[in-house]
Backbone as JSON, one array per atom type, in Angstrom:
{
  "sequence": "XXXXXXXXXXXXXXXXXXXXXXXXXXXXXXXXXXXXXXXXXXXXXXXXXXXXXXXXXXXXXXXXXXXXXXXXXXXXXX",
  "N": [[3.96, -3.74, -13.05], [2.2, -2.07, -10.93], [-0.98, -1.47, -10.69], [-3.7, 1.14, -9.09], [-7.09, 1.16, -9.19], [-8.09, 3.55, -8.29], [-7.67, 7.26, -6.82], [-4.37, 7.8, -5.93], [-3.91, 8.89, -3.55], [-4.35, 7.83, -0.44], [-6.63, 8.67, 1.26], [-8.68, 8.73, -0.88], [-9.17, 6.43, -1.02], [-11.36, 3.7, -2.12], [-12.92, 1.27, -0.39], [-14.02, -0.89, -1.55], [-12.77, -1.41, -3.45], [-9.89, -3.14, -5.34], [-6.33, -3.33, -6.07], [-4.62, -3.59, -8.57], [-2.34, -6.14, -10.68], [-0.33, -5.5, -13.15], [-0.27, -6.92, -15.37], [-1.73, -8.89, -14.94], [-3.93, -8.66, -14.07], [-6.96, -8.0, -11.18], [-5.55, -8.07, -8.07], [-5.27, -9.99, -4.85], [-6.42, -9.62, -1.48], [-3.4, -10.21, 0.66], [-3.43, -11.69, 3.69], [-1.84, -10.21, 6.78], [1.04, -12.08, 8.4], [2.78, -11.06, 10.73], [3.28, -8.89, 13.48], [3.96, -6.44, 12.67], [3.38, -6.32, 9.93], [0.71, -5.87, 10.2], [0.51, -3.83, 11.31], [1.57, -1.59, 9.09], [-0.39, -1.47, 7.14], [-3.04, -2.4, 5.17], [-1.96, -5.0, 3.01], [-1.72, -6.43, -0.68], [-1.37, -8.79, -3.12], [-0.74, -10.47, -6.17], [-2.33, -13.3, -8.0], [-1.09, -14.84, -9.68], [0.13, -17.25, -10.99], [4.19, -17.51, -9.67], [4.22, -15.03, -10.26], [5.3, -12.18, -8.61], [4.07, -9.5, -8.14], [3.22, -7.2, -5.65], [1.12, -4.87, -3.06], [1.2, -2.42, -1.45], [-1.85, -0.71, 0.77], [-1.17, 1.65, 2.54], [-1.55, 1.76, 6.23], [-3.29, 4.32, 8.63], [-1.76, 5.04, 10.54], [0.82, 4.44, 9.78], [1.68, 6.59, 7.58], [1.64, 8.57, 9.18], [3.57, 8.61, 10.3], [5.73, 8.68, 8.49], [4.61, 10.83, 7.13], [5.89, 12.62, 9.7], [8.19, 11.85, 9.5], [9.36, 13.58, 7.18], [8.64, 15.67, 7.72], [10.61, 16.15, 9.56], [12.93, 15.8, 8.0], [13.09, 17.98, 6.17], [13.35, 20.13, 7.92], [15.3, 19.41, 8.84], [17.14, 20.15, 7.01], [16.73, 22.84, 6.56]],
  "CA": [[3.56, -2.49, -12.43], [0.98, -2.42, -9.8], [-2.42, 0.01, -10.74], [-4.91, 1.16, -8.69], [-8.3, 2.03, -9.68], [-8.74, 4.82, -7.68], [-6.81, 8.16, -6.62], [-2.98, 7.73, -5.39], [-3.88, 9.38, -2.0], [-5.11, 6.66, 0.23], [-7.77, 8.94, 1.69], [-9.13, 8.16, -1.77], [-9.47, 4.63, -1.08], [-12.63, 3.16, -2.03], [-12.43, 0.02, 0.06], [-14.48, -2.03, -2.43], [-11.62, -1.63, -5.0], [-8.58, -3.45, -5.18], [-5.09, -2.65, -6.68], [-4.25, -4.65, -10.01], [-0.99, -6.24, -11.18], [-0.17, -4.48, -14.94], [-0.09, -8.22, -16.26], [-2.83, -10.31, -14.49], [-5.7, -8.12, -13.62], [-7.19, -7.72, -9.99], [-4.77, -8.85, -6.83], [-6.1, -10.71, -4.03], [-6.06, -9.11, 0.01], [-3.18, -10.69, 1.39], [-3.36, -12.21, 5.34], [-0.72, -10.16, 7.45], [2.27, -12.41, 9.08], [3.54, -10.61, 11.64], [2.61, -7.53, 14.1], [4.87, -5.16, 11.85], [2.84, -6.09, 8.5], [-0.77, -5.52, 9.96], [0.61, -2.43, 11.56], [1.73, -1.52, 7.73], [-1.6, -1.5, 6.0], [-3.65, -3.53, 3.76], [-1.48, -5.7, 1.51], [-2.37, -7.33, -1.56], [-0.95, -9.58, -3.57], [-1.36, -10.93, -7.53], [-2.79, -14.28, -7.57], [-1.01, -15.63, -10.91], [1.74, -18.18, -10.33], [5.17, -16.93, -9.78], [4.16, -13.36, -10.22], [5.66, -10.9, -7.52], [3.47, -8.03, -7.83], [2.09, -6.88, -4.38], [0.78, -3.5, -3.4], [0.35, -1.59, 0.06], [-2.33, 0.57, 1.22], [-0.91, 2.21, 3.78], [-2.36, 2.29, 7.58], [-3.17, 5.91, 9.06], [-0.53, 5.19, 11.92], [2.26, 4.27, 8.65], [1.04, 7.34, 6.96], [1.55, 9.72, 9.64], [5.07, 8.23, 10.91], [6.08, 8.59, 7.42], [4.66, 12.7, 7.41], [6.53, 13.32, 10.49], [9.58, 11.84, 9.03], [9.66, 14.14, 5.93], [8.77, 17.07, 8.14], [11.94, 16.74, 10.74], [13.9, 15.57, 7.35], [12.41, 19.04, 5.7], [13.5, 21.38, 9.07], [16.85, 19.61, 8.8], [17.88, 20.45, 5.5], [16.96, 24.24, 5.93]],
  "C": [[2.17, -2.66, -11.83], [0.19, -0.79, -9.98], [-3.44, 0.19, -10.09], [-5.99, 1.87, -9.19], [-9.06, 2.89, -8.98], [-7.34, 6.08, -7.36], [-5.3, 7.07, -5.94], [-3.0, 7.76, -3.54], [-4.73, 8.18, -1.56], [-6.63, 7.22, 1.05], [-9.15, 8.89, 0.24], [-9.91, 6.73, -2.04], [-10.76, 4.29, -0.86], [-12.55, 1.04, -1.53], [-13.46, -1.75, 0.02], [-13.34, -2.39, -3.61], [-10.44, -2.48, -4.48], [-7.19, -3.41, -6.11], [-5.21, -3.93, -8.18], [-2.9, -4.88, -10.64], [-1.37, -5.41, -13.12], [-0.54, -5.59, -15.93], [-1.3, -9.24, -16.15], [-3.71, -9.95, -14.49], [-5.36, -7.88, -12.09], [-5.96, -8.59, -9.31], [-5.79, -9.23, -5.84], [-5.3, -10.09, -2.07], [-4.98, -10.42, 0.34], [-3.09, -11.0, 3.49], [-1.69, -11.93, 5.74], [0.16, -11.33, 8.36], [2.84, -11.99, 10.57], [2.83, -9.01, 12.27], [3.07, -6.22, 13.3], [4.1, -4.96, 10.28], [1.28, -5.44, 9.15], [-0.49, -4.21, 10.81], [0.54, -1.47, 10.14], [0.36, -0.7, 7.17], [-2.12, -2.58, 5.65], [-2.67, -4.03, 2.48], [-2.27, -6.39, 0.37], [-1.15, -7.85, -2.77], [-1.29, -10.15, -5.07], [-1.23, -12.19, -7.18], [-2.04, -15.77, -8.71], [0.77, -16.31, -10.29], [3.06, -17.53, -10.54], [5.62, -15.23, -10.1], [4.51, -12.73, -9.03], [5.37, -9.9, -7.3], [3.04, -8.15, -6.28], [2.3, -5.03, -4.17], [0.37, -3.28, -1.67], [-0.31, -0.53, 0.39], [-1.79, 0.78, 2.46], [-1.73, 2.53, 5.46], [-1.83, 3.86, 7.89], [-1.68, 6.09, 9.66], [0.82, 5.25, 10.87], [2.29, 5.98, 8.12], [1.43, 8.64, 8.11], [2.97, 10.14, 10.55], [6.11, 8.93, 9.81], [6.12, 10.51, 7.28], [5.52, 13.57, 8.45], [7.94, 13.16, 10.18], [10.21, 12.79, 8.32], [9.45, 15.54, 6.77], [9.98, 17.16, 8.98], [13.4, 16.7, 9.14], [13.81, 17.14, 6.76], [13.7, 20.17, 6.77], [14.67, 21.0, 9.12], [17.52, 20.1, 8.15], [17.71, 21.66, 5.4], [17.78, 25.05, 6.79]]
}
């Protein structure tokens, strides 16, 4: 389980902190791949061998794609 040491809401984000696997401690910023991840957010990654934790802060632009989704999904359903 992946913890961050700060609020949930990303406008929270103190962007000295970084997320923490449940098992290892701190994760380490991973280096986006592709135009679709550094659109994404800030990934991060745990640093301990064979561990699979990773954790996304969300970019504004994800974040606001995501709000408009839940509002047309919202206005459909009533």
């Amino acid at each position: 389980m992946t913890t961050w040491p700060f609020g949930t809401d990303a406008d929270e984000h103190d962007p000295q902190a970084t997320p923490e696997c449940g098992q290892h401690g701190p994760m380490e910023q991973r280096q986006p791949e592709t135009p679709e991840q550094r659109w994404c957010g800030t990934w991060y990654q745990c640093t301990s061998f064979r561990c699979g934790s990773a954790a996304l802060l969300p970019s504004l632009e994800l974040r606001a794609q995501l709000a408009a989704q839940r509002a047309a999904s919202s206005k459909a359903a009533a």
